[in-house]
C-alpha positions in Angstrom: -21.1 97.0 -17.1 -24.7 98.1 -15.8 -27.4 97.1 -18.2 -28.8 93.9 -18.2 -28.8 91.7 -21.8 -31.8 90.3 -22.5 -31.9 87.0 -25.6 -34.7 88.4 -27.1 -34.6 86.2 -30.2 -32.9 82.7 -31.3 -33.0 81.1 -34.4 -31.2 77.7 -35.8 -31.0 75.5 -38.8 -31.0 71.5 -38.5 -27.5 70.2 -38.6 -26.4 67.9 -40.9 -23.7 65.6 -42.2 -20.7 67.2 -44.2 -21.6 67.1 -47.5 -25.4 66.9 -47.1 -25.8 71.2 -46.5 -26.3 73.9 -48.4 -23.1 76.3 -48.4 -22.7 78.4 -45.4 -24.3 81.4 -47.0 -27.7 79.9 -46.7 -27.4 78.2 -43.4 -26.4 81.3 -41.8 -28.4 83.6 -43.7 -31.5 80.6 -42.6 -30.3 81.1 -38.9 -30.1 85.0 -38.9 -33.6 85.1 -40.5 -35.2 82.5 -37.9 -33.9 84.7 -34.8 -35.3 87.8 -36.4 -38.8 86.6 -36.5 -38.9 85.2 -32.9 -37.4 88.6 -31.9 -40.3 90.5 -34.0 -37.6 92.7 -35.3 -36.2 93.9 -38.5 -32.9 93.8 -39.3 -32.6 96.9 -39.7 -32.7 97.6 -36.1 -29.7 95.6 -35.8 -26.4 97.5 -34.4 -23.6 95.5 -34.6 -23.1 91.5 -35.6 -20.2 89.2 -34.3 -20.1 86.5 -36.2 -18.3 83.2 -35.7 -17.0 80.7 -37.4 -13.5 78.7 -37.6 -12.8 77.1 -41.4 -13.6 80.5 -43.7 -11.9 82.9 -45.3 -11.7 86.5 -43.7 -15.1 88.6 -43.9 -17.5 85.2 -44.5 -19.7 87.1 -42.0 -19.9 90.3 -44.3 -20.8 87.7 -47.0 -23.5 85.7 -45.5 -25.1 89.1 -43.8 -25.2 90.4 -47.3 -27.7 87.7 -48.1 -30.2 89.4 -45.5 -29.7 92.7 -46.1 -26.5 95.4 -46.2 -27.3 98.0 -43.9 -24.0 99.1 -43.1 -23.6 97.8 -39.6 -20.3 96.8 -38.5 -19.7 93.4 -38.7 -17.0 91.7 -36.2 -16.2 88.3 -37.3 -14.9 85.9 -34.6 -12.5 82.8 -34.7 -11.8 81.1 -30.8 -11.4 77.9 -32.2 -14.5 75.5 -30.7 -15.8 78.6 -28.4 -16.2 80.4 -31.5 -19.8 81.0 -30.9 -19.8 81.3 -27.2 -17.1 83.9 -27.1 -19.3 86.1 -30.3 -21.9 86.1 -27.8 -19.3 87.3 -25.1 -17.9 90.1 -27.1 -21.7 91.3 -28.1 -23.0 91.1 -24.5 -19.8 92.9 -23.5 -20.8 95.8 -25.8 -24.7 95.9 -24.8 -23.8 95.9 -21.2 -20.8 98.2 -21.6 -23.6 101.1 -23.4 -21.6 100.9 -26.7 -24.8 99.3 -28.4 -28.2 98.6 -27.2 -29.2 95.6 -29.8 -26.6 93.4 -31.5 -26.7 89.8 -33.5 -24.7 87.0 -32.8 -24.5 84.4 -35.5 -22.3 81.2 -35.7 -21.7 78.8 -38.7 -20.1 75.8 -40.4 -19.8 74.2 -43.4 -16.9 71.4 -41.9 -15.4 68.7 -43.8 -15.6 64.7 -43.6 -13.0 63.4 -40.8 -11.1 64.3 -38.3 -10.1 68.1 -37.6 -6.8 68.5 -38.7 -4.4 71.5 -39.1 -5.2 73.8 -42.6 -1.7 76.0 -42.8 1.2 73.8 -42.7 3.6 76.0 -43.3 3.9 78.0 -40.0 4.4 77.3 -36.3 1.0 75.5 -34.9 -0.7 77.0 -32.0 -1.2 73.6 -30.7 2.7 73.4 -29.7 3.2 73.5 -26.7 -0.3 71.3 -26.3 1.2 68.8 -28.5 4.2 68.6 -26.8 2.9 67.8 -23.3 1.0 65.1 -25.2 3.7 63.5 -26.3 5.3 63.6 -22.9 2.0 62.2 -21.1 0.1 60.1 -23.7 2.5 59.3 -26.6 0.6 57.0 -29.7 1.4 59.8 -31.9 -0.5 57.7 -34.6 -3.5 58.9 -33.4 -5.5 62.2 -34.7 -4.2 65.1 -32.3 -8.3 65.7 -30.2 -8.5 61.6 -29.4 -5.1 62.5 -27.6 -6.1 65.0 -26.1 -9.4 64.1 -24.7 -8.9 60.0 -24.6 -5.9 61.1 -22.4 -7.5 63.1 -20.1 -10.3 60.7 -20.0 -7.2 58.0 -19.4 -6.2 60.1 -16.6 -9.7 59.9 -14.9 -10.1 56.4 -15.4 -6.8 56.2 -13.3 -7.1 58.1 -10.4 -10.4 57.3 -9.7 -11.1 54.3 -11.4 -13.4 55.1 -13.8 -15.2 52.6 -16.2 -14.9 53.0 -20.4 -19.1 52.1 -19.7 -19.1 54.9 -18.0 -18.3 57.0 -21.2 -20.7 54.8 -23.2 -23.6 55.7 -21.0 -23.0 59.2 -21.7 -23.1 58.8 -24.7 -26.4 56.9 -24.5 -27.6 59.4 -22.4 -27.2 61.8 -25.3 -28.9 60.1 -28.3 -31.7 59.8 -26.0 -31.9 63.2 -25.4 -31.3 63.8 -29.5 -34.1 61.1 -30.0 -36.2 64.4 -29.0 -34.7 67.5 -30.9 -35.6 67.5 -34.3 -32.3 69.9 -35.1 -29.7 67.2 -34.3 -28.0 65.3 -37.1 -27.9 61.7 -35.1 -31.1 61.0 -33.9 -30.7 57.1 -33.7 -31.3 56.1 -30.1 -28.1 53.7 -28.5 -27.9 51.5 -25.8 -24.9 51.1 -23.6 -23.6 47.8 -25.7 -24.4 49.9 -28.9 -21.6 52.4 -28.0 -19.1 49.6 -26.7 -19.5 47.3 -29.5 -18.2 50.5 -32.0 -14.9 50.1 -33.9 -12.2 51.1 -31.2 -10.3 54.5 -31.8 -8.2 53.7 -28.6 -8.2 50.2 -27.2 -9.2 50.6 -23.6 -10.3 54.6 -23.8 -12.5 55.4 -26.5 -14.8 54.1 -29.6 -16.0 56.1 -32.4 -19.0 56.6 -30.7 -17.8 58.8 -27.8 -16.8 61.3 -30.1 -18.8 64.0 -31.7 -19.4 63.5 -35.5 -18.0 67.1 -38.0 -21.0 68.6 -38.6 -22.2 71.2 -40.6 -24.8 74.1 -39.9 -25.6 77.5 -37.6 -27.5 79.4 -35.4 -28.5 83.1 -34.5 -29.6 85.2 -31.6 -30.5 88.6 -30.9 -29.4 90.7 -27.7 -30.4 93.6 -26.0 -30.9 95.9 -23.6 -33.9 96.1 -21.0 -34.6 99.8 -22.3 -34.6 99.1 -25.7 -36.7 95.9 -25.2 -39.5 97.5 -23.1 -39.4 100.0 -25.8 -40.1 97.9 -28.6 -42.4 95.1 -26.0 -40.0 92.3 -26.7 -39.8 88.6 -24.8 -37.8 90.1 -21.9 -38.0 86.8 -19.7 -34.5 85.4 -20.6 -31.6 87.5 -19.5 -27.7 86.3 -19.4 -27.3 86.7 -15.6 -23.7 86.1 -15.7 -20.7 85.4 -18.1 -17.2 84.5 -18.0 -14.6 83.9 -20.5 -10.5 82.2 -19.4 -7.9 81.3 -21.1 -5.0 79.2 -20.3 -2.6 79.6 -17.3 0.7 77.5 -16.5 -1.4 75.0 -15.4 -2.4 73.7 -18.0 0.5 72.4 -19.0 1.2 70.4 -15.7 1.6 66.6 -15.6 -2.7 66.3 -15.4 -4.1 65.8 -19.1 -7.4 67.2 -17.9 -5.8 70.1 -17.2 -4.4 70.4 -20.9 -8.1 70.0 -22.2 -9.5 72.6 -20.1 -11.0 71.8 -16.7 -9.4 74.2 -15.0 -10.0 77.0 -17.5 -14.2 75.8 -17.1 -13.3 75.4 -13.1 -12.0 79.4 -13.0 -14.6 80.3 -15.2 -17.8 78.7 -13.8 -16.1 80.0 -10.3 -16.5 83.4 -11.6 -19.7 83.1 -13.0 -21.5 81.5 -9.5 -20.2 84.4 -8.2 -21.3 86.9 -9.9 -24.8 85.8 -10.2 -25.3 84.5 -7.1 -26.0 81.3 -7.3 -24.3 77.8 -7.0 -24.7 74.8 -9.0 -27.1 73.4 -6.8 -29.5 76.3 -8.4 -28.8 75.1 -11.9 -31.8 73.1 -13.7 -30.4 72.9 -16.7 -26.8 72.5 -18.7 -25.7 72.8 -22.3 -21.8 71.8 -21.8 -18.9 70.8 -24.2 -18.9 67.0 -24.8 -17.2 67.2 -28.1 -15.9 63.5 -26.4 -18.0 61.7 -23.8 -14.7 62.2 -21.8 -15.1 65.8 -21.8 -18.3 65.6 -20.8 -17.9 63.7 -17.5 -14.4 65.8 -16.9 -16.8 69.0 -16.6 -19.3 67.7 -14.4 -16.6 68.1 -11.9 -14.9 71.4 -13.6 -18.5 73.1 -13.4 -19.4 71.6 -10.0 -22.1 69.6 -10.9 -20.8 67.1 -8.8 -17.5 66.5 -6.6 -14.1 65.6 -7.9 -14.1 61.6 -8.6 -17.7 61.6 -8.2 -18.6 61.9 -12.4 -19.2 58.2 -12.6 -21.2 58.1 -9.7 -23.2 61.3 -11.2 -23.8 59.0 -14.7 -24.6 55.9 -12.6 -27.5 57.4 -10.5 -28.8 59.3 -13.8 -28.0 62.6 -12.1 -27.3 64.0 -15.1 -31.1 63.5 -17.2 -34.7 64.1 -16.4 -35.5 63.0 -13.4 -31.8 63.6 -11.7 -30.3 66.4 -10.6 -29.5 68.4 -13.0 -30.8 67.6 -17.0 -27.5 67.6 -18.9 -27.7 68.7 -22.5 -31.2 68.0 -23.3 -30.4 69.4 -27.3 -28.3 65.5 -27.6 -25.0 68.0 -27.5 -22.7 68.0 -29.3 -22.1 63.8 -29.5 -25.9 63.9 -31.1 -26.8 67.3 -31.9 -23.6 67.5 -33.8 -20.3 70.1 -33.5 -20.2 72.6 -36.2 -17.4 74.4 -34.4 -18.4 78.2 -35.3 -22.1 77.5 -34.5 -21.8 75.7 -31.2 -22.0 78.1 -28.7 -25.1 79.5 -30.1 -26.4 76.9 -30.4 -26.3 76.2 -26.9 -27.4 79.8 -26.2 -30.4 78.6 -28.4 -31.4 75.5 -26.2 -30.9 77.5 -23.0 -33.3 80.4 -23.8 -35.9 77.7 -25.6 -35.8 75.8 -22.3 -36.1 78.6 -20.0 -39.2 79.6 -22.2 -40.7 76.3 -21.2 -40.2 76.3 -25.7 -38.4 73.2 -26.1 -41.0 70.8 -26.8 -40.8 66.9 -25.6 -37.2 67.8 -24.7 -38.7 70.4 -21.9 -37.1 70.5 -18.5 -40.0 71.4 -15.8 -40.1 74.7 -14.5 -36.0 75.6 -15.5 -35.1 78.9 -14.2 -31.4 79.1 -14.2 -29.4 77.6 -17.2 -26.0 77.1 -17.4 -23.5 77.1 -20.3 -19.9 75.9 -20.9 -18.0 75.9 -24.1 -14.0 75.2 -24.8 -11.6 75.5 -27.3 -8.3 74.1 -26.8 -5.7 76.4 -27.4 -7.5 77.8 -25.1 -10.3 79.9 -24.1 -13.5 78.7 -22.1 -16.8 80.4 -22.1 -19.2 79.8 -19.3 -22.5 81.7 -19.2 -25.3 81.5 -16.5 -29.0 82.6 -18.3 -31.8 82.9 -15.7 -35.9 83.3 -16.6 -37.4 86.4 -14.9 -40.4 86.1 -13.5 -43.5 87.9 -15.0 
């Protein structure tokens, strides 16, 4: 791996409710169109595509590209479960950096369903077996859809050793329709207090209301990568680069007696490891973070995964606004995906899409001053993490 990837163009569509989108062809086809023109490049000049995206039949990325043009590059479509989109950009850095390609397209896309995710084929073994089994040893109340056990566990679990509030989940969640107040591509814009989120009908007495979970959502986003060579050939935007990416999966631990664990911190701790490493940096360099808060759980839980803060110090981190402008470190600025929304194939480029606008100084009344280094972090159980560091070259 020698040549340095450059995000040379990024391109989304607003999200919206189930139901309320046009079919996946035309919010993918809108996304793929929108990162060409901020790359200034045809798509012609495309190489490869990875496309993502988890509830489609095989080859839906052949079918959306088609709508833009069919040019005969290969197309690699992508299905990681909620790093979908993260791990497409993975697999098209891998082959810019590798030589294989020197310009590729990384699309992810949606079109979800009302409700709660739940399993589509029935009539095999699920790969969620061995999750669901430690579940049931650690959490029980089977009743409940299979991700509130997950995550309102491991957020149980936290609450337990350390003593964590359920208002500390609420102000997260605050936190984050704040920040969506701002971004006119999120599909809950509404801004909540702290009661607002409380006083929500109860999904788990004690853990979690409906508000601390992210909403199905519907839509996609695009980005074009390259190399440095071909962008000074073609005097592209060359001040983003991806300074660093890394991609786990799960180990034995995961399934120790630690519902965290299950849900991924240690897969985000090993990766984000490997990632500081590798770039150079700590999270003390880090202005800016677009992580995985598909539950306000989640999000707190990877404060500490990714170092943001120390182990039982999350709460502290929410209650001294540590984790907004004027804090620390400004934690999903987008609204994530509590407010932006969670169209699972589309997330992580998504986030790629709010890290490169930021360190642009593009984002508009969501703009964290003077960002240089970005950091990204997106999970799917079952498992694989993607953490990815971006950094802003100076001129």
């Amino acid at each position: 791996m020698t040549s340095t990837v450059h995000v040379v163009g990024v391109g989304m569509v607003p999200f919206c409710k189930p139901g309320a989108s046009p079919p996946y062809l035309e919010l993918g086809a809108q996304a793929v169109r929108a990162a060409l023109a901020d790359a200034l490049l045809p798509y012609e000049e495309m190489q490869q595509a990875y496309v993502g995206y988890v509830y489609g039949d095989s080859t839906a990325g052949q079918r959306v590209l088609y709508e833009v043009g069919m040019t005969g590059l290969p197309v690699v479509n992508v299905n990681n479960n909620c790093a979908t989109g993260s791990t497409a950009l993975y697999l098209a850095r891998q082959a810019i950096a590798s030589g294989a390609v020197d310009c590729a397209l990384v699309l992810g896309f949606e079109q979800m369903r009302p409700g709660a995710i739940r399993t589509v084929f029935d009539d095999r073994p699920t790969p969620f077996d061995h999750f669901d089994a430690r579940t049931d040893e650690l959490v029980g109340t089977a009743e409940l859809p299979l991700a509130i056990r997950y995550f309102g566990g491991a957020g149980r679990d936290h609450m337990r050793l350390y003593g964590t509030r359920l208002e500390t989940f609420a102000a997260i969640r605050a936190k984050a329709s704040r920040h969506a107040a701002r971004n006119p591509m999120a599909v809950l814009r509404d801004v909540l207090t702290v009661d607002d989120v409380m006083a929500a009908p109860t999904l788990w007495p004690g853990v979690m209301t409906r508000l601390m979970a992210c909403p199905p959502t519907c839509g996609a986003a695009a980005a074009v990568l390259c190399s440095s060579d071909f962008a000074a050939r073609r005097g592209l935007d060359r001040r983003v680069v991806i300074a660093a990416q890394a991609m786990t999966t799960d180990r034995a631990q995961s399934f120790t007696q630690d519902m965290r664990a299950l849900v991924g911190s240690s897969m985000a701790r090993e990766a984000a490891r490997q990632v500081y490493e590798s770039a150079g940096i700590g999270p003390e360099d880090v202005d800016v973070v677009e992580l995985h808060d598909c539950f306000a759980h989640n999000e707190l839980l990877s404060y500490e995964s990714l170092g943001l803060c120390r182990e039982g110090e999350a709460e502290r981190m929410v209650h001294d606004g540590d984790n907004t402008y004027g804090g620390k470190v400004v934690v999903n600025p987008s609204g994530g995906l509590l407010s932006k929304g969670h169209p699972l194939g589309a997330t992580g480029v998504a986030q790629c899409v709010e890290l490169t606008q930021q360190l642009r100084g593009e984002a508009g009344e969501r703009q964290v001053e003077q960002a240089r280094f970005g950091l990204q972090h997106n999970l799917g159980l079952g498992g694989a993490c993607v953490v990815t560091a971006y950094q802003r070259l100076d001129a």
